[in-house]
Structures are given as structure tokens and as C-alpha cells.
KOLZARO-758649 format. One line per field, with one value per residue (C-alpha): z, x, y; residue in one letter. Coordinates in pm, whole numbers, plus 32768, in hexadecimal, padded with zeros to 4 digits. Each point is the difference from the previous one (the first is absolute). Layout:
residues N
up <- Z, ...
east <- X, ...
north <- Y, ...
rest <- a, ...
***
This chain:
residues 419
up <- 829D, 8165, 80FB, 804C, 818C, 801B, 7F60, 7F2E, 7F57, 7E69, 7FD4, 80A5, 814B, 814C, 80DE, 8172, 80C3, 8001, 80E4, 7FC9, 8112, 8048, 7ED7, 7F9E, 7F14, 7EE1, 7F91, 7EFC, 8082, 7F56, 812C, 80B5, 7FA7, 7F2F, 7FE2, 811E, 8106, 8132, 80EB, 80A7, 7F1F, 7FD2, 7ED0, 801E, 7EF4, 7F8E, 7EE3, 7F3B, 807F, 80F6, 8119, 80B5, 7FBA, 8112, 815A, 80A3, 8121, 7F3E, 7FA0, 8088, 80DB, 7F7D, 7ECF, 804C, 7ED2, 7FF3, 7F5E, 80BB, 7F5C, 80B1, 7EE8, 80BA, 8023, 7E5C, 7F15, 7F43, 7EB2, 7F32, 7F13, 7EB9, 7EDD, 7EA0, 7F6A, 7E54, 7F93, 7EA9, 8080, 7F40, 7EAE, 7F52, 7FA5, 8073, 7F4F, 808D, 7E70, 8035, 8152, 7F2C, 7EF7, 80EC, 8099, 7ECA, 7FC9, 7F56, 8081, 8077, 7EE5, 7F02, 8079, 8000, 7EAB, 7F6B, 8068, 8162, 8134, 8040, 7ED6, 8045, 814C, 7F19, 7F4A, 812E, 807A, 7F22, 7FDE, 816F, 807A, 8137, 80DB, 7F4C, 803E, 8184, 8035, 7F46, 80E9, 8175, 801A, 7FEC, 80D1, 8101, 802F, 8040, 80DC, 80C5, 805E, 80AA, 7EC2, 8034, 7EE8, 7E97, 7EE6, 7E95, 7EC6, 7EA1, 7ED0, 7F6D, 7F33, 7F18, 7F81, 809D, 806C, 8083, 80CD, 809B, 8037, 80DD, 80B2, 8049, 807A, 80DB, 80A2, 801C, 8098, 815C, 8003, 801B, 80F1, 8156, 7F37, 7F9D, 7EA1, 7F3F, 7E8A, 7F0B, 7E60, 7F71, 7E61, 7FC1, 8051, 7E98, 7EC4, 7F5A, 7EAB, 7F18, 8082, 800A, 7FB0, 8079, 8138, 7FED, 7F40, 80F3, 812F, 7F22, 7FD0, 8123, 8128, 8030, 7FA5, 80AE, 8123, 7FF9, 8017, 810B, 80BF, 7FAE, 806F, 8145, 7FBE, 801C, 814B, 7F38, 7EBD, 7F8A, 7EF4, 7F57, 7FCD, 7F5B, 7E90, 7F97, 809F, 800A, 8000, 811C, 7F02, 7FC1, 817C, 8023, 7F50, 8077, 8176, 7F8A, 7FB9, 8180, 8092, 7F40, 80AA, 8142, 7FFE, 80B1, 7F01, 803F, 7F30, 7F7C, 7FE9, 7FE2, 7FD6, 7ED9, 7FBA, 8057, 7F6D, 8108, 804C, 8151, 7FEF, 7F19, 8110, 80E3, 7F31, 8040, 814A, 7FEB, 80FA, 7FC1, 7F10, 7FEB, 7F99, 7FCA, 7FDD, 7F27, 80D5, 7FD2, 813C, 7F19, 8014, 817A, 806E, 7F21, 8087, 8182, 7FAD, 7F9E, 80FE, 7F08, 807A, 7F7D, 8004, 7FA8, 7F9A, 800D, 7F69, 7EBC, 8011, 808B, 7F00, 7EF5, 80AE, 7FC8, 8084, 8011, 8159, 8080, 8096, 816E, 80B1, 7F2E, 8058, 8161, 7FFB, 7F44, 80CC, 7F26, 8096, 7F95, 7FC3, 7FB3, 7F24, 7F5B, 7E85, 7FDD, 7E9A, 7F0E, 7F3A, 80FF, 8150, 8018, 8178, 8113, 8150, 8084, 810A, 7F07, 7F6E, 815F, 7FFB, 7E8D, 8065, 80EA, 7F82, 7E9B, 8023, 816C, 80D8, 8145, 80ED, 8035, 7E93, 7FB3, 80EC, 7FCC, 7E5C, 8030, 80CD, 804F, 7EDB, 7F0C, 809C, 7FA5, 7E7E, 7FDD, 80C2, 811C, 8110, 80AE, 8006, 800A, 8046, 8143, 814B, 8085, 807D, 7EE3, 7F0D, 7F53, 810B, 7F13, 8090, 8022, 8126, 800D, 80A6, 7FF2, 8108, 7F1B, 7EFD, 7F7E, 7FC8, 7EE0, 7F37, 807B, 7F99, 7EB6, 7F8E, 8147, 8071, 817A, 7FCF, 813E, 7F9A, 7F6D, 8018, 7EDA, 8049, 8146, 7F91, 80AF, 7EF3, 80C8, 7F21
east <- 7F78, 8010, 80D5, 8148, 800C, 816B, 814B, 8099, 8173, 8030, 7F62, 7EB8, 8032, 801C, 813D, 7F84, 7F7B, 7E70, 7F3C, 7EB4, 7F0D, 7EA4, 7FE5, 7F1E, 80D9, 7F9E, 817B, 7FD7, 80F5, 7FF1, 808C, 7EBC, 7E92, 7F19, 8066, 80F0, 7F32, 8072, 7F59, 80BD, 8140, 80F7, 80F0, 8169, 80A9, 814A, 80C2, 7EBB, 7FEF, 7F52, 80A9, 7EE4, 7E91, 7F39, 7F34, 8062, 808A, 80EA, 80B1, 8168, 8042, 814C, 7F34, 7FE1, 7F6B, 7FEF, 7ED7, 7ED5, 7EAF, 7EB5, 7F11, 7EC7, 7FEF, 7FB3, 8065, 8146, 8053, 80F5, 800A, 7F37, 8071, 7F53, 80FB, 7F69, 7FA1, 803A, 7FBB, 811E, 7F1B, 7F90, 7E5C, 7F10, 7F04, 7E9F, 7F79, 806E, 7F20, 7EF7, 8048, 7FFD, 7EB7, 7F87, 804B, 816E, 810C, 815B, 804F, 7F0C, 80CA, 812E, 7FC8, 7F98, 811B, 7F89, 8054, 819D, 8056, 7F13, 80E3, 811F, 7FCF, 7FA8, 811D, 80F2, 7F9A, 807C, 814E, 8084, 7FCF, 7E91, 7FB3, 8068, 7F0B, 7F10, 805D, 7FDD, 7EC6, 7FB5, 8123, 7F95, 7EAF, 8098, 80F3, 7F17, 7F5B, 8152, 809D, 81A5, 8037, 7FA7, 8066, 7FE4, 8006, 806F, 7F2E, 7F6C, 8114, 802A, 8161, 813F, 8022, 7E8A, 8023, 8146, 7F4B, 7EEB, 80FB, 80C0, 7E9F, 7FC9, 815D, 7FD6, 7E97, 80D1, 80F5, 7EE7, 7EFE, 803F, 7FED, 80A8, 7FEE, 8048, 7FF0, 7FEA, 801F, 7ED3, 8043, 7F7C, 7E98, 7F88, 8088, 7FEF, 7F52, 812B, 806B, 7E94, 8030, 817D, 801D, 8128, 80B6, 7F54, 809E, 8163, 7FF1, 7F61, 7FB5, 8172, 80F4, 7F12, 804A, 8165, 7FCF, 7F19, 80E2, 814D, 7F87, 7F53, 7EA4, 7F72, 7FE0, 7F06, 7FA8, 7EA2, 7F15, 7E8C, 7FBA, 7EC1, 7F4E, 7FFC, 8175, 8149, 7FF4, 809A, 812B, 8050, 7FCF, 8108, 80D8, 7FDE, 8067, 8116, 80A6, 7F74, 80B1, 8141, 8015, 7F90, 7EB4, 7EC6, 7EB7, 7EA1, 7EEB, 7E85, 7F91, 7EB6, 7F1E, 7F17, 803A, 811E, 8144, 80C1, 8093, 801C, 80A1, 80F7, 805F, 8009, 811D, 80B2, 7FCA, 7F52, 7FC5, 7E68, 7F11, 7F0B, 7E61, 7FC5, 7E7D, 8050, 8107, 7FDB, 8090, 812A, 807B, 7F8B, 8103, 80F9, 8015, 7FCA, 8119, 80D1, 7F8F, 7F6A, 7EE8, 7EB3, 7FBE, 7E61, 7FAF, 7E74, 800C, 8036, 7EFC, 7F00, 8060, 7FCC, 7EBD, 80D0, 7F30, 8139, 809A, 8158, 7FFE, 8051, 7F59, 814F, 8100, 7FAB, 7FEC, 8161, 80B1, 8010, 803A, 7F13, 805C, 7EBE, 8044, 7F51, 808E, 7FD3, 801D, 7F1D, 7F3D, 7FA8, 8023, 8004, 8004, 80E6, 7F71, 80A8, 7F1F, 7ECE, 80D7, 8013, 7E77, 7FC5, 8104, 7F1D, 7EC6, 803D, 80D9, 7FAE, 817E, 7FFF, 802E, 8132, 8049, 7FC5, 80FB, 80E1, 7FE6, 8031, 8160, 8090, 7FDF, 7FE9, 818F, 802D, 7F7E, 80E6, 8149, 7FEF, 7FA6, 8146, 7FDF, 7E74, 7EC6, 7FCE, 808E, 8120, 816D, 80ED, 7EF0, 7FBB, 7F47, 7ECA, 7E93, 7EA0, 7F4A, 7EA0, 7E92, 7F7C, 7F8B, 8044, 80DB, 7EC0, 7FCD, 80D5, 7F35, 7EB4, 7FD7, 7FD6, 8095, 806B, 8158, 8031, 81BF, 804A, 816D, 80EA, 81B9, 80CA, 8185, 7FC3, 7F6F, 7EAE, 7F0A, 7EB3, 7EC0
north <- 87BE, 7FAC, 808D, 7F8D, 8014, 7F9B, 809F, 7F02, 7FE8, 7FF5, 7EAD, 801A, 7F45, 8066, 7FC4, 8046, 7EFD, 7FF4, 7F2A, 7FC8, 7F79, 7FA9, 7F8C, 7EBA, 7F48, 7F2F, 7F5B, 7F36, 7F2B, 7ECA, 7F58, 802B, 7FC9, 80E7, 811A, 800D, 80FD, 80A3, 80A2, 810C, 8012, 80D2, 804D, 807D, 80C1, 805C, 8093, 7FD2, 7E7A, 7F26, 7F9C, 7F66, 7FDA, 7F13, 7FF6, 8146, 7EF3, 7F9B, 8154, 8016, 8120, 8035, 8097, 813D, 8111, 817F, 7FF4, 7F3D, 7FF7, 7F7A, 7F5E, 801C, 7E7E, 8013, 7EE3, 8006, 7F1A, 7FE4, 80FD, 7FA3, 7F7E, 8030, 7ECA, 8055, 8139, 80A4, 8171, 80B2, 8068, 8134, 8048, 7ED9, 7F41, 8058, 7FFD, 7E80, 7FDF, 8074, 7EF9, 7ED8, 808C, 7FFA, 7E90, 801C, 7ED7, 8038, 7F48, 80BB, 8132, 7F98, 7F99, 815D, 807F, 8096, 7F51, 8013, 80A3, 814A, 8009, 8005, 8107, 8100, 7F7C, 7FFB, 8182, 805A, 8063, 7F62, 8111, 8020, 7E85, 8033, 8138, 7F1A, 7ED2, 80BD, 800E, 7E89, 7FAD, 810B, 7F6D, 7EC3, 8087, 8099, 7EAB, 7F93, 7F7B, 8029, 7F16, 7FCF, 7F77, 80A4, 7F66, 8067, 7FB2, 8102, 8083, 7ED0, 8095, 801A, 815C, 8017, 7ECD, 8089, 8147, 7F61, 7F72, 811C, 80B7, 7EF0, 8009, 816F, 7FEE, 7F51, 814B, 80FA, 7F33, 7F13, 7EA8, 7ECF, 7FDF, 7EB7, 7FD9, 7F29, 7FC1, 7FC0, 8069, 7EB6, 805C, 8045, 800E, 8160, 8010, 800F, 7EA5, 7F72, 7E9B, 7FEA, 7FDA, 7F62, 8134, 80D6, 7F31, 7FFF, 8171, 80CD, 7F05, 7F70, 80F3, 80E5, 7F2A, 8014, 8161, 8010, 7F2E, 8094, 8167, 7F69, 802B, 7EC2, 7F1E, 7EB6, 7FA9, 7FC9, 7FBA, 7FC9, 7E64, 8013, 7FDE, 8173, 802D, 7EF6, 7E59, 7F64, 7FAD, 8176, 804B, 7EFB, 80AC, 816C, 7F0B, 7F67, 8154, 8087, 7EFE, 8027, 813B, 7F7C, 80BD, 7F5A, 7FA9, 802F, 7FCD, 8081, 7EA0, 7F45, 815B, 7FA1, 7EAD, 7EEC, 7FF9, 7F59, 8144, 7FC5, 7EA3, 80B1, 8104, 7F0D, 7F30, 8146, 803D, 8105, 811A, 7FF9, 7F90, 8120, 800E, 7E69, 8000, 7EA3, 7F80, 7E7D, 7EF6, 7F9C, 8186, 8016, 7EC7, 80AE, 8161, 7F4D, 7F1B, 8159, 80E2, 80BF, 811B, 8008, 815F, 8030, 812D, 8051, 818E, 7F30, 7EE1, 8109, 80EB, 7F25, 7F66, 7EA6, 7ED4, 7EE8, 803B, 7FA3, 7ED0, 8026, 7EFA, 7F17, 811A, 7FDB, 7E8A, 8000, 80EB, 811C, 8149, 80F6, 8170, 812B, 810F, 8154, 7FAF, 815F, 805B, 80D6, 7F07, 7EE5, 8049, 8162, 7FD2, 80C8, 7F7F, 7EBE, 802D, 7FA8, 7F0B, 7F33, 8026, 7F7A, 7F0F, 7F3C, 8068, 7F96, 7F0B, 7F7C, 8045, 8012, 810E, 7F7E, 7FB3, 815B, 80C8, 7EFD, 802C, 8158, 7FD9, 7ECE, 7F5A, 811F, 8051, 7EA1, 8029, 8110, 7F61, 80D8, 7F1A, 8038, 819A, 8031, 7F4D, 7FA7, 80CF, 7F34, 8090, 802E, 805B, 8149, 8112, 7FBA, 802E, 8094, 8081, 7FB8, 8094, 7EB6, 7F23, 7E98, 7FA7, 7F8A, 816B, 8039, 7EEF, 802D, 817D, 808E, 814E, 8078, 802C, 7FDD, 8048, 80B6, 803C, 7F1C, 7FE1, 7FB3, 7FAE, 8082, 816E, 8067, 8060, 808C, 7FDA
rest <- x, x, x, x, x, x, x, x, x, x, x, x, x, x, x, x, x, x, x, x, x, x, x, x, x, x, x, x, x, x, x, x, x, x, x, x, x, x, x, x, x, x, x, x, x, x, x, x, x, x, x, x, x, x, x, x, x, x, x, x, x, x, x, x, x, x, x, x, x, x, x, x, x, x, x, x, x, x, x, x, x, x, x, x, x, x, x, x, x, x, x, x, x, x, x, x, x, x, x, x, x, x, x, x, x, x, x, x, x, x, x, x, x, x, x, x, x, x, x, x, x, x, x, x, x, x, x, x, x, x, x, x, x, x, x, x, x, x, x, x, x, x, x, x, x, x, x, x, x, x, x, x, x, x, x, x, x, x, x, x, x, x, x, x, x, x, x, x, x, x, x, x, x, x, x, x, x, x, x, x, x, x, x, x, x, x, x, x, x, x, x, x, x, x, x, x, x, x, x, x, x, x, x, x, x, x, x, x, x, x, x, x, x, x, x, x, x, x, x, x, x, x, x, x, x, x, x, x, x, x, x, x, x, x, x, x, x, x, x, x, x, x, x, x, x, x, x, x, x, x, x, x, x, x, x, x, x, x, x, x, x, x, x, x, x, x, x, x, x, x, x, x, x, x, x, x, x, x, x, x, x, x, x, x, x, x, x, x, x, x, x, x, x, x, x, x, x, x, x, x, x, x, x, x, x, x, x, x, x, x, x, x, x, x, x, x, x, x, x, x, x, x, x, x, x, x, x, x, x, x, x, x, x, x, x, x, x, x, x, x, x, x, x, x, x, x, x, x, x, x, x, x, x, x, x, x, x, x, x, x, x, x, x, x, x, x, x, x, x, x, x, x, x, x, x, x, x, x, x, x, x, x, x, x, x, x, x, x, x, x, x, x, x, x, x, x, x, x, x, x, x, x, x, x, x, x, x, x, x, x, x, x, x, x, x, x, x, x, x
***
């Protein structure tokens, strides 16, 4: 791991005042245009929160800071968000890379029994301690592209207790490195073989009173799920939301991946958080998740990984509105990928985002998929101390260039990590 520069009390943050100047700023304020830049900024820190991020002009002298750090006139974002990964898991499935190579479907896979359910057995094999040393690798990688928050999915447990114990390695992951880490329940993401054919006893036996579980012991911050053919219908989705939103619990949902369900327009009735992957997203469900504020979060590791054809359509996001989050999917079957960084590349590349579009999927709006647009996301006073220092001499940068990592340093909660 990187170096932690500054001495930090029990949870991770630091409580003297920083001030951080010639800087060039990228905000992501959505008060201004693009991506919000600034020139010769400055950002003011204390107890582990900004107090003032802007034109170095504009600073107040009354802030005064022990610690003063000159940035070499280098670009500073947000801190990154990777807003749907699934990287708490035990083995991987390279045999299953080999399979598609060799002209195998997800859905031929999935349908031998490979796919989801090899994930569950290597995982169901792992303690919690085992499934965290076999999570930190992945999560370092992405950390050490500037990523200070992620969210982690269950689903590869398919039974009570394993689903709670990915969950508990993902909570445990944010005590032993500097990240944010937000979870969610995802037991309805296949059906395990001994319930093949009822879903519906699956969902009655493991997925909700799993939930109430999950929730009663604090491990779970959204609620999400699989809409597709070789998963759950929209009308057991609905189900699995209703009891989310009894216990006040946000929804997302895998919608639209392989064919269309009208996931999305479903998770949109609910208000969801995001609607995630949505390759066959059709106008009806783009007006309904615009109408709902409901992200679109694309996620190109998958369609690349799966050499899908049928892209998202983003030209109708745009033209509705639709905010548009970018992240890795990283999981061991279909997007075995641990580089937002690349992500923001295939992003525009493969699916034709902007700049813009890009650095902006990757924090702004991913902190909105996730909830956290009032604590992370963009670098405005009263947020979270959360950012990346960059050798770059363009936010272009960070999109245009392919498996290089220009993170000079990066601050999470107001804790100086140097790369």
C-alpha cells in the first residue's frame, strides 16, 4: 500500500487544517459548466472536510492551516468512484474466458452450470477473513488509480449465511484500507441448483429473510438484483423491492443486459438509485428512469467482455436527461476488470462518452448512483476531503490513455495518501 503522509485519529481522517494550493481544479460542480475547471485553485481542509475548494482569489485569509502543500500547478478531481463492482469472491473463472473464446454464450454457460454458480461454490468455500485477503488485491489496484469509493455487491453466496458473509468482508475491507465502502444485497442474482425452477421459493427462503438480516445487523446500505431471462422476471424483482423499501433501503437494478425485460422501467417505478448495464434499454424505460432521476450506470468491462454488439443507448439518455454514471463491474466471470481508469477509456471508445461524460461517470454521477451526492463526488465545502492528484496536463488525460496511471497522490477524508 501507499504511504500514509499524515497521522490520522481512529476513523481514518485527519483533524488539522490542510490547505492545498496551486492546484488546477476540476469541481464537478454542477452549478457551473463541464466539468467545473479552475485554474489556480486552492482547497481548504478540516477535520477530514472541505471548507473551501475554488480560485485561489477567492480563499479567505482567516483560513489559516498547519499544514500547507504546493501541488506543482497538477490537476486535482474528485476522488473516483467505482459505483458496481462484485469484487468480494473466492477462485476466478479463466476456464470460462476460454469457453467464450471458444464460441460458448453467457447464456450457454450459465446454463451448464458455470457462470454465477462456479463463483458460488469458491465462494461459499472461504471464510470472511479468507474472502477479504482474496478481495485486496482487486480493491488495491483500484485504489491505487484514485478510487476512495466503491461499492460491493453480494451474490455469490446464494444462501443466507454466505450472502451475509460477503457482506461482512466487504464492510471489513473499509476498516483495514483508506476507502468508503458501500454495499449492497444482491442474493437475488441466481438461483442455486436445488431451487432451479423456483425462484419464487428461492426469493421466500434465502433472498428476503436474508434481507432482514442483512439489514438488522447493518450490513447493507441498497438493495439489488438480476432482471434478465437466465435470472428473476420483473414481477419477482418487484417483490424482492417491495420488502427494500419496507425497510427504507434504496433499489438498484442489473437491468436490460441480454435482452429487455423492462427492468429498468420497473426500477424506475421504485425510484431507484440506478439502473445498471442496459445494452437493450428501449425509449419507454429511458423517459421512465429520467422522469425518476434514475442513473444509467453503463458498464463496458461487461459488453467488451462478452464481445456484446447491442450498445446502451446514449445518444436517448443524453437527449432525456439521464445522468450517466461509468463503472468497472468488476467480478470474476464478466468483467474481470480493476482499472476504472480503462473503464473511462472503453467508456468513450466503445460506447462514444465524452471527455466530459467520462470524468463525470466516474464521480459526480457515480456518488449520485450510490446516494452520496451530498458527502462525495464533486469538491465543494461541506463535502467529504475526497480527491486525486494528478501528473496530467488535461482532464482529457485520464480518458485518452490506456493502461497508464498518471495518480500523483490522492486525500481521502482529509488523510494524505502519497502514490
Amino acid at each position: 500500500m501507499a504511504e500514509r503522509k499524515n497521522s490520522s485519529g481512529g476513523n481514518g481522517q485527519t483533524d488539522a487544517p490542510q490547505l492545498y494550493v496551486n492546484a488546477r481544479l476540476a469541481t464537478l460542480d454542477p452549478a457551473a459548466p463541464g466539468l467545473g475547471l479552475v485554474e489556480d485553485g486552492a482547497i481548504a481542509v478540516e477535520n477530514g472536510r472541505i471548507v473551501y475548494a475554488g480560485p485561489r482569489s477567492g480563499l479567505d485569509p482567516s483560513i489559516a492551516a498547519v499544514d500547507v502543500v504546493d501541488l506543482g500547478a497538477r490537476w486535482v478531481t474528485p476522488g473516483l468512484i467505482d459505483c458496481h463492482t462484485h469484487i468480494v469472491y473466492g477462485g476466478n473463472r479463466a476456464r470460462e474466458f476460454e469457453m467464450r473464446l471458444e464460441g460458448a454464450s453467457y447464456e450457454d454457460i450459465a446454463r451448464a452450470g458455470g457462470g454465477i454458480l462456479s463463483s458460488v461454490k469458491a465462494t461459499n468455500a472461504l471464510s470472511v477473513d479468507a474472502l477479504v485477503q482474496a478481495s485486496l488485491p482487486r480493491l488495491d489496484a483500484l485504489l491505487a488509480e484514485g478510487v476512495t469509493t466503491i461499492e460491493i455487491k453480494s451474490g455469490y453466496g446464494l444462501n443466507i449465511e454466505a450472502e451475509l458473509k460477503m457482506l461482512r468482508a466487504a464492510r471489513q475491507l473499509a476498516t483495514v484500507r483508506p476507502v468508503r465502502v458501500v454495499t449492497s444485497w444482491l442474493a437475488a442474482h441466481a438461483t442455486p441448483p436445488d431451487y432451479k425452477g423456483r425462484n419464487g421459493d428461492y426469493i421466500s427462503d434465502v433472498v428476503l429473510p436474508g434481507l432482514e438480516q442483512a439489514h438488522a445487523e447493518g450490513l447493507v446500505d441498497a438493495v439489488d438484483g438480476f432482471c434478465e431471462g437466465i435470472a428473476f422476471s420483473v414481477k419477482e424483482i418487484a417483490g424482492v423491492f417491495d420488502a427494500a423499501k419496507a425497510r427504507g433501503l434504496p433499489v438498484k437494478l442489473h437491468a436490460e443486459q441480454l435482452s429487455h425485460l423492462g427492468g429498468a422501467e420497473l426500477a424506475a417505478s421504485y425510484g431507484a438509485l440506478s439502473a445498471d448495464h442496459l445494452e437493450y434499454l428501449d425509449e419507454k424505460g429511458v423517459q421512465a428512469m429520467a422522469a425518476a432521476g434514475t442513473v444509467a450506470v453503463l458498464l463496458p468491462g461487461a459488453f467488451y467482455a462478452l464481445q456484446e454488439k447491442h450498445k446502451p443507448p446514449v445518444a436517448a439518455l443524453r437527449a432525456a436527461g439521464t445522468k450517466i454514471a461509468i463503472a468497472t463491474d468488476s467480478n470474476p466471470g464478466t468483467s474481470p476488470l480493476t482499472s476504472l481508469l480503462l473503464t473511462m477509456n472503453m467508456s468513450a471508445t466503445l460506447f462514444g462518452l465524452t471527455v466530459e461524460e467520462c470524468v463525470a461517470g466516474a464521480t459526480r454521477e457515480a456518488a449520485r448512483a450510490l446516494g452520496l451526492l451530498g458527502e462525495a463526488g464533486t469538491l465543494e465545502a461541506g463535502k467529504s476531503a475526497d480527491f486525486a492528484v494528478w501528473n496530467i496536463e488535461s482532464p482529457a488525460e485520464l480518458v485518452y490513455r490506456i493502461g497508464f496511471n498518471p495518480l500523483h497522490a490522492q486525500v481521502f477524508r482529509g488523510e494524505r495518501i502519497d502514490r
